[in-house]
C-alpha positions as CSV (number, residue, x, y, z in Angstrom):
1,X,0.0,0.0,0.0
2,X,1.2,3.1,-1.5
3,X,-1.0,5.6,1.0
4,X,0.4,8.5,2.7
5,X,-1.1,8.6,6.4
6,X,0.6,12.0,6.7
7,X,-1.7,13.4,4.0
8,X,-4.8,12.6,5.8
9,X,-2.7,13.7,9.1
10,X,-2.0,16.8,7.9
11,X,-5.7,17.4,6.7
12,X,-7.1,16.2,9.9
13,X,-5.2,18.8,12.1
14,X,-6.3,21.8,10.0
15,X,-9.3,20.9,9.6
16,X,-10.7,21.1,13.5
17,X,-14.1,22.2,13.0
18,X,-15.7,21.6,9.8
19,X,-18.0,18.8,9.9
20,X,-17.9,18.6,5.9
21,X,-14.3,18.4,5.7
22,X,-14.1,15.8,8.7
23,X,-16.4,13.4,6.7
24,X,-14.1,14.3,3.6
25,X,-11.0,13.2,5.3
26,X,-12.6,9.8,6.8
27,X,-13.7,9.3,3.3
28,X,-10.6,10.1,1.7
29,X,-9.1,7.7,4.1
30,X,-11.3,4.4,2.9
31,X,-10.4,4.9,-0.2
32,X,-6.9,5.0,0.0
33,X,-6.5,1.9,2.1
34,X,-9.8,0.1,0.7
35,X,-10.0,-3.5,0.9
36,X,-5.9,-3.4,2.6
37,X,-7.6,-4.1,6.5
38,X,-5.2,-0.9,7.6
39,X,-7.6,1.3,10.2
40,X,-4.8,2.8,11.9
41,X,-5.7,5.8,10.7
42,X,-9.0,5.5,12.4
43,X,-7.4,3.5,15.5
44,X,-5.2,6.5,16.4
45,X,-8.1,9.3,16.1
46,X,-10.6,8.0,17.6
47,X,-11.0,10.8,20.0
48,X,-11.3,12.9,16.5
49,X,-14.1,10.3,15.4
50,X,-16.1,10.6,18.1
51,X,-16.9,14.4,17.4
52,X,-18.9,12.8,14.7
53,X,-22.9,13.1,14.6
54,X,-25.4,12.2,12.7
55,X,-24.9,11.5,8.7
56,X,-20.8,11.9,9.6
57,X,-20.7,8.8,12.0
58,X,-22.6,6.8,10.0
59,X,-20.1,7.8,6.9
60,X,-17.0,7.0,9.9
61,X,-18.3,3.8,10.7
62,X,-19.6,2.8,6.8
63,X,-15.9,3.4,5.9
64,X,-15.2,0.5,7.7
65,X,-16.4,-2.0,5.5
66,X,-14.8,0.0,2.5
67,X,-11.3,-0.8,4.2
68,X,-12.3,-4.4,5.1
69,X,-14.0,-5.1,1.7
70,X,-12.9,-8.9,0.9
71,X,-12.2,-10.0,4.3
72,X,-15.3,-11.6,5.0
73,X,-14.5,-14.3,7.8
74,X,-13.8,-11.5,10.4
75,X,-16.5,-9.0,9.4
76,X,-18.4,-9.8,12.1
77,X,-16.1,-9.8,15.1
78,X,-14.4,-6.9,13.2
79,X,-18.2,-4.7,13.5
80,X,-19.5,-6.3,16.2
81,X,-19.4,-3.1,18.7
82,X,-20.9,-1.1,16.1
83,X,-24.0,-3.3,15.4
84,X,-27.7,-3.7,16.9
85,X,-28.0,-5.2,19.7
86,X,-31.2,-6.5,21.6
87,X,-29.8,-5.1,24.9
88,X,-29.1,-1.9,24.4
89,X,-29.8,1.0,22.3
90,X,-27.0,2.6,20.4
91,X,-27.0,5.4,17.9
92,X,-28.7,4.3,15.1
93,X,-26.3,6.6,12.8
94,X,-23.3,4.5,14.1
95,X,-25.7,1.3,13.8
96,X,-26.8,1.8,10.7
97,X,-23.4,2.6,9.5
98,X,-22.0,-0.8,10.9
99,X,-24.9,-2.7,8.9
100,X,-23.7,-1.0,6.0
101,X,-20.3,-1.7,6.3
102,X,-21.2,-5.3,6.5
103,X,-23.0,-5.0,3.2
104,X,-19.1,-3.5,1.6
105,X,-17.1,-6.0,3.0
106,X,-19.3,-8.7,1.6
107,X,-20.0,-7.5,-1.6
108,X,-20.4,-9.4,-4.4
109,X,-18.7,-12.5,-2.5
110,X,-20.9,-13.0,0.7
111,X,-24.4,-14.6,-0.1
112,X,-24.1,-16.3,3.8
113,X,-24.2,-12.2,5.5
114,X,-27.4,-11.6,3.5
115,X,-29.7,-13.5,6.1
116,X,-28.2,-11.5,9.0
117,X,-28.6,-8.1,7.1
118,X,-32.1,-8.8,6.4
119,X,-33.1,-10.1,9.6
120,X,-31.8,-6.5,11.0
């Protein structure tokens, strides 16, 4: 992978407060490591992340599954804390977004997550 974290880096510190740019840089990020499994991006700013509301977490946590895309036997241990659960409510943003990722890392090679995505 070719990628340069400082790039994003860079971006992310002078970009502070925009919420449009913030989803812009997580973006930008999946699709320079897509389908490579590298989150460390992600890993290291978390803190940054969880400024995220709304459409922008669900874009942070979709992202996911662009970065994952092929690497189906973990996707569900890999999403798990971002997923429904039947104890407690989450934010249906982040939920939603975790669904979706699913839905990228199994695409077009994953018939067996289909039951589980419809079921949600």
């Amino acid at each position: 992978n070719n990628a340069d974290k400082l790039i994003l880096q860079n971006t992310k510190d002078t970009i502070q407060r925009s919420s449009i740019c913030h989803s812009a840089t997580v973006m930008a990020n999946s699709f320079m490591y897509a389908g490579t499994t590298s989150d460390e991006f992600l890993r290291e700013n978390v803190e940054w992340l969880g400024r995220a509301t709304n459409w922008a977490k669900f874009t942070a946590t979709a992202s996911l599954g662009c970065i994952h895309n092929g690497h189906e036997k973990e996707a569900l241990n890999l999403m798990s804390s971002y997923l429904p659960k039947d104890t407690t409510a989450g934010s249906a943003y982040s939920e939603g977004g975790g669904l979706y990722a699913l839905g990228l890392i199994h695409a077009n090679h994953g018939r067996e997550i289909t039951e589980y995505l419809l079921g949600q």
